[in-house]
C-alpha positions, -999 to 999 in steps of 0.1 A, spaced: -615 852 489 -652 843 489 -659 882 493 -642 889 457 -669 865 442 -700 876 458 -695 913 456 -706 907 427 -744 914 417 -754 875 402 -724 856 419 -752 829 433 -753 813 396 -722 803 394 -703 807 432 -712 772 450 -700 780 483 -665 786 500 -652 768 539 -626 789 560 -617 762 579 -584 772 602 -581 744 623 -558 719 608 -576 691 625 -604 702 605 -591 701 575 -582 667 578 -618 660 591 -638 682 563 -617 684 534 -595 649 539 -562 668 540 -537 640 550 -532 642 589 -493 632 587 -482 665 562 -500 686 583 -481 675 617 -449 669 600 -449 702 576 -480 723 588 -508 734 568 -492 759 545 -479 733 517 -484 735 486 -498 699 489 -522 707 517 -536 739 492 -542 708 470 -562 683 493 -577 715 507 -594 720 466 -596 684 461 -615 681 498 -638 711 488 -648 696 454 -660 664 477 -683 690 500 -694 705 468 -701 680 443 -721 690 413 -731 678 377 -713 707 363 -677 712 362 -661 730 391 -637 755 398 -617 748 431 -593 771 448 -580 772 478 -556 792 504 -537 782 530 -509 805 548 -497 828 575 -508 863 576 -496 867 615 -491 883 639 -466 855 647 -453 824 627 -474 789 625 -441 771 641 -433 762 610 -431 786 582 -426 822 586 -451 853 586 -465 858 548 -463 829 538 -492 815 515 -498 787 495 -526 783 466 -542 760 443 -561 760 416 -582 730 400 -601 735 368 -617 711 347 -595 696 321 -567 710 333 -529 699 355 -540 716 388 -518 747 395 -498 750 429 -479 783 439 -464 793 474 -458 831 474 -439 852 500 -454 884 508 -446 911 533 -472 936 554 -492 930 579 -521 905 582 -546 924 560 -521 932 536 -511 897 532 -544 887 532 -555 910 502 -523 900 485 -535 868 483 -565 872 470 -557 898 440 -529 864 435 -549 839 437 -573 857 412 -546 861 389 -541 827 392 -572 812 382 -575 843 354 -540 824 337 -554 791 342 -589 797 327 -569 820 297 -540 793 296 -516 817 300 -502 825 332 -506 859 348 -485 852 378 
C-alpha cells in the first residue's frame, strides 16, 4: 500500500511512514492491537484493521492531522486457520470523521489479492476524504 503513496514524485511532504508488521504478536506489541481478538478471531477483523490505524497513529504522532489506514487479510497460498484465502479487512481514520471499516472478499492469487486491496483501500479513503463513498 505504502508503494501507491511514494511512487509518487513529492510523497515525503505529506506520507509519514507505513509498518508491515505480519506477526500478530507484533501487532499487539507495536500497534497495541488487543492480544485476546487476535487468538480468539485472528488478525483479519475488522476490529484488528482498527487498533492496527489507531496503533499506527501512536508510532506516528504529529501536530498535524493524520490519515491512518490500515490492512489486514489473507492473500495465501493457504488459509490463516481462521478465515479463508482473500480475505481482507481495512480501515480508515481521518480527522473529524466516524472511522470507516470494510472486510472485502476477493478471489486470485496472492498478488492479485494484494493489488485488489490496495486499488480498495484507495477508493476507500478517496469516499472518505470526498464524503461520498466510492466503494
Amino acid at each position: 500500500m505504502a508503494d501507491a503513496f511514494v511512487s509518487i514524485a513529492g510523497a515525503s511532504k505529506s506520507f509519514a511512514g507505513s509498518l508491515v508488521i505480519y506477526d500478530s504478536r507484533e501487532k499487539e506489541k507495536v500497534l497495541g492491537v488487543e492480544g485476546k481478538i487476535l487468538s480468539k478471531k485472528g488478525a483479519v477483523e475488522e476490529e484488528v484493521a482498527l487498533e492496527m490505524a489507531e496503533g499506527a497513529g501512536r508510532v506516528f504522532s504529529s501536530s498535524s492531522p493524520l490519515l491512518l489506514l490500515s490492512t489486514t487479510g489473507v492473500a495465501g497460498p493457504s488459509s490463516d486457520g481462521f478465515k479463508p484465502v482473500g480475505t481482507v479487512c481495512c480501515g480508515v481514520i481521518a480527522p473529524f470523521r466516524p472511522p470507516l471499516l470494510r472486510t472485502f472478499h476477493f478471489s486470485g492469487g496472492r498478488e492479485e489479492i494484494r493489488r485488489a486491496t490496495v486499488l480498495k483501500i484507495l477508493k476507500l479513503t478517496l469516499g472518505v476524504l470526498l464524503h461520498s463513498p466510492l466503494e
